[in-house]
C-alpha positions in Angstrom: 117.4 108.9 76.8 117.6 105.4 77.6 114.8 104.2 80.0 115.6 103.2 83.2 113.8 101.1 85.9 113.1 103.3 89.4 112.1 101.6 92.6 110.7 103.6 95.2 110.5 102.1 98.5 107.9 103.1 101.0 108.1 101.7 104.6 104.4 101.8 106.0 103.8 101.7 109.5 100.2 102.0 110.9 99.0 104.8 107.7 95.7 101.8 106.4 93.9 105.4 106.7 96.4 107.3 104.4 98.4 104.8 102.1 95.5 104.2 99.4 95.4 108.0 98.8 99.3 108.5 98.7 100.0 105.9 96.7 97.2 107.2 94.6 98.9 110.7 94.5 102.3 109.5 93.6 101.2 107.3 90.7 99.8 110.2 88.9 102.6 112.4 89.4 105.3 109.6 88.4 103.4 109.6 84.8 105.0 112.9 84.7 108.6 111.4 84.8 108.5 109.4 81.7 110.3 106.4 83.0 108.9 102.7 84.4 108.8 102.8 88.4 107.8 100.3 90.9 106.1 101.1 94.2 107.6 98.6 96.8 105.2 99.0 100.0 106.9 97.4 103.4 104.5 96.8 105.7 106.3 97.2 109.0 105.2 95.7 112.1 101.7 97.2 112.1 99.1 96.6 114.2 96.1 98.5 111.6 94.7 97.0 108.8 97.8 98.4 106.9 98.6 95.0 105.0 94.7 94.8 103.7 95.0 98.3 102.7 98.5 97.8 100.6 97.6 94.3 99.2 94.3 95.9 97.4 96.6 99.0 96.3 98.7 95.8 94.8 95.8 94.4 92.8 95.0 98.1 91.6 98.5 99.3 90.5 100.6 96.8 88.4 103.2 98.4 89.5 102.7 97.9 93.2 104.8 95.4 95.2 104.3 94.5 98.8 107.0 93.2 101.0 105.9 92.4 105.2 107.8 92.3 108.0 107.0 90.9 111.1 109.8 92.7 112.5 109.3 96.9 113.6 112.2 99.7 112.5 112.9 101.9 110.4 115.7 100.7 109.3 114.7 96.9 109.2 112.0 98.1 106.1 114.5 100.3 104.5 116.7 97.7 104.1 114.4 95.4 103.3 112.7 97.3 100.5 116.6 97.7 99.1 117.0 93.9 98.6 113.7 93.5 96.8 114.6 96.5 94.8 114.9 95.6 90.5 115.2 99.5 89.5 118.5 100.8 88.3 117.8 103.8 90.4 116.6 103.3 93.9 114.6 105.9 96.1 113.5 105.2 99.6 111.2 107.8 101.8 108.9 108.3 104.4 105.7 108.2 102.9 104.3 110.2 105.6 105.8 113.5 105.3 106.6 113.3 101.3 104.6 114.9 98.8 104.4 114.1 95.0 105.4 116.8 94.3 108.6 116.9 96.5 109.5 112.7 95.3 109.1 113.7 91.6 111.7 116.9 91.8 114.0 114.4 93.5 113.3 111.7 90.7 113.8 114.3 88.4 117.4 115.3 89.0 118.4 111.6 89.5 116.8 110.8 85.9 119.2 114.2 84.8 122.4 112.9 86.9 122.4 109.3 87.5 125.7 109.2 88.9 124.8 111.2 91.6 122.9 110.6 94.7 120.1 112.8 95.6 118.5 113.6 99.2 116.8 116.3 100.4 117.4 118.7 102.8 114.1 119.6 104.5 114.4 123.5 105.7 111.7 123.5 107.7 110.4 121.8 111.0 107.3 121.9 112.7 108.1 123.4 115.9 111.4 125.1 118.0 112.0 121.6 119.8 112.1 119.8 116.2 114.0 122.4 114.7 116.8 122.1 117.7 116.6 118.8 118.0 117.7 118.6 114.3 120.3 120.8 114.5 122.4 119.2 117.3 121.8 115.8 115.8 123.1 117.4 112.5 125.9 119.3 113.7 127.3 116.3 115.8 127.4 114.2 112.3 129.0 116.4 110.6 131.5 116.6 113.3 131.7 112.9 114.2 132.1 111.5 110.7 133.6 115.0 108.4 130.5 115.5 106.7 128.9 118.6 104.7 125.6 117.4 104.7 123.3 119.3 106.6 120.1 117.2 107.3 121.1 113.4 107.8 117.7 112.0 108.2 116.0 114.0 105.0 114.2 112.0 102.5 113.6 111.3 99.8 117.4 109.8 99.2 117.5 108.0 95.4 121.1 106.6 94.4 122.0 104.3 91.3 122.5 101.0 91.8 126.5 101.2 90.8 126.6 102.6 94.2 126.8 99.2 95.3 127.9 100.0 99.1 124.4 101.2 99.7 122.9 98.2 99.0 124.8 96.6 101.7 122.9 98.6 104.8 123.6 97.0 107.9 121.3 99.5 110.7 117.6 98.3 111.4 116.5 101.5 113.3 116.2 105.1 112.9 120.4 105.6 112.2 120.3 103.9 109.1 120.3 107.3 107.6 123.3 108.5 109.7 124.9 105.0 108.0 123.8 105.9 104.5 125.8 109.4 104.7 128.6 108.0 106.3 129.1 105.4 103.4 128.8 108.2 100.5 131.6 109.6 102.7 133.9 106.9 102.8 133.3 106.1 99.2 133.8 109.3 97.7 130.2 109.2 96.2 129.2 112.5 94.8 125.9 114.0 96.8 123.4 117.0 96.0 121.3 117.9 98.5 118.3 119.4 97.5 115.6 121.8 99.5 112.6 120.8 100.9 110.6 123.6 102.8 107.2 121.0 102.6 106.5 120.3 106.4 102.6 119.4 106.1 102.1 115.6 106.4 99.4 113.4 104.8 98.4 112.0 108.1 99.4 111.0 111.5 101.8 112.3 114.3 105.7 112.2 114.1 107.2 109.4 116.4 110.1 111.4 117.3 110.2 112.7 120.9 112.9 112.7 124.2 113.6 108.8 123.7 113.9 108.4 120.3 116.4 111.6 119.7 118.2 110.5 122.5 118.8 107.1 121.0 120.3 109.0 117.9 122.6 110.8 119.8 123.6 107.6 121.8 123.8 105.5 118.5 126.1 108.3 116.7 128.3 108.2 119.3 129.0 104.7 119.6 129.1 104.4 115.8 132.2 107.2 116.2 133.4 104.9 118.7 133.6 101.5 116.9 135.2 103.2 113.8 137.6 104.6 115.6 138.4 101.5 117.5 138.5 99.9 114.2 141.4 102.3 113.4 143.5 102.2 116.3 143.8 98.4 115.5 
């Protein structure tokens, strides 16, 4: 099998206390995979010693890249880390609440089909209210937009570069992801989905709550509503 170049992008936000060890973790597992990578770390917006932390891990790991943004979101380092991206296949994921174990598996069947893009579908949340909360945003997707996905936010998402829509991201917050799906939609670009029942996390407390779903909802919705204005055109 020919070798191939992967880039994994990892938005940090506020983790100086976490990122050494996880990048750590996923640089011993990716020996596993048999294939260069490149770590590219985008420090987002944080207020920690988050850039010190990453910029040592960059002198360590030859294979660590760091790119800052002054600028908060999601979305904003997502799309970032996709434009300084080299690898023929590129993965993006919250560092947060991936394992090693969980980005490897992923890796590994988008090494095995590189045609196809990959995501995972986490099974479990951590409580009733993230559960439901996941489960209307999810089934109002799949309405809005025809999709069969069933968790629109999961990561890790990996997809070959040929998919050349997906490098063209527009969204700097959280519904970048819905934008992703919808664009493997509209292109016809073949997806597995695969399980994820993980839900530990390597540090930290999730930054979802009232507001921020809300905002998802909201932002759904009025993406509906420009494409179908678009259409009626």
């Amino acid at each position: 099998m020919d070798k191939i170049l992967i880039s994994i992008i990892l938005p940090v936000y506020n983790q100086a206390d976490h990122i050494g060890a996880i990048v750590q973790e996923y640089e011993e597992a990716l020996e596993k995979i048999q294939h260069p990578h490149e770590l590219i770390l985008v420090v987002n917006n944080c207020r920690d010693r988050s850039l010190e932390v990453c910029q040592a891990l960059a002198k360590e790991y030859p294979s660590v890249r760091i790119v800052y943004s002054k600028e908060g979101g999601w979305g904003l380092a997502v799309k970032l880390g996709i434009t300084a991206a080299k690898g023929d296949l590129i993965c993006y994921t919250n560092s947060a609440r991936t394992s090693a174990k969980d980005l490897t598996l992923l890796l590994l069947y988008a090494v095995v089909y590189p045609q196809v893009i990959i995501k995972a579908n986490r099974k479990i949340r951590d409580n009733w209210f993230r559960r439901l909360g996941s489960l209307l945003y999810n089934l109002e997707c799949r309405t809005l937009f025809d999709l069969s996905y069933w968790d629109i936010n999961g990561t890790p998402k990996i997809f070959p570069r040929q998919c050349d829509r997906l490098l063209q991201l527009t969204r700097d917050d959280d519904l970048i992801d819905a934008e992703f799906n919808i664009i493997c939609r509209q292109e016809g670009y073949p997806v597995l989905e695969v399980p994820i029942f993980s839900t530990s996390r390597h540090s930290g407390r999730s930054t979802t709550n009232l507001k921020s779903a809300f905002k998802l909802y909201w932002g759904a919705w009025q993406i509906w509503q420009q494409k179908k204005g678009k259409k009626e055109r």
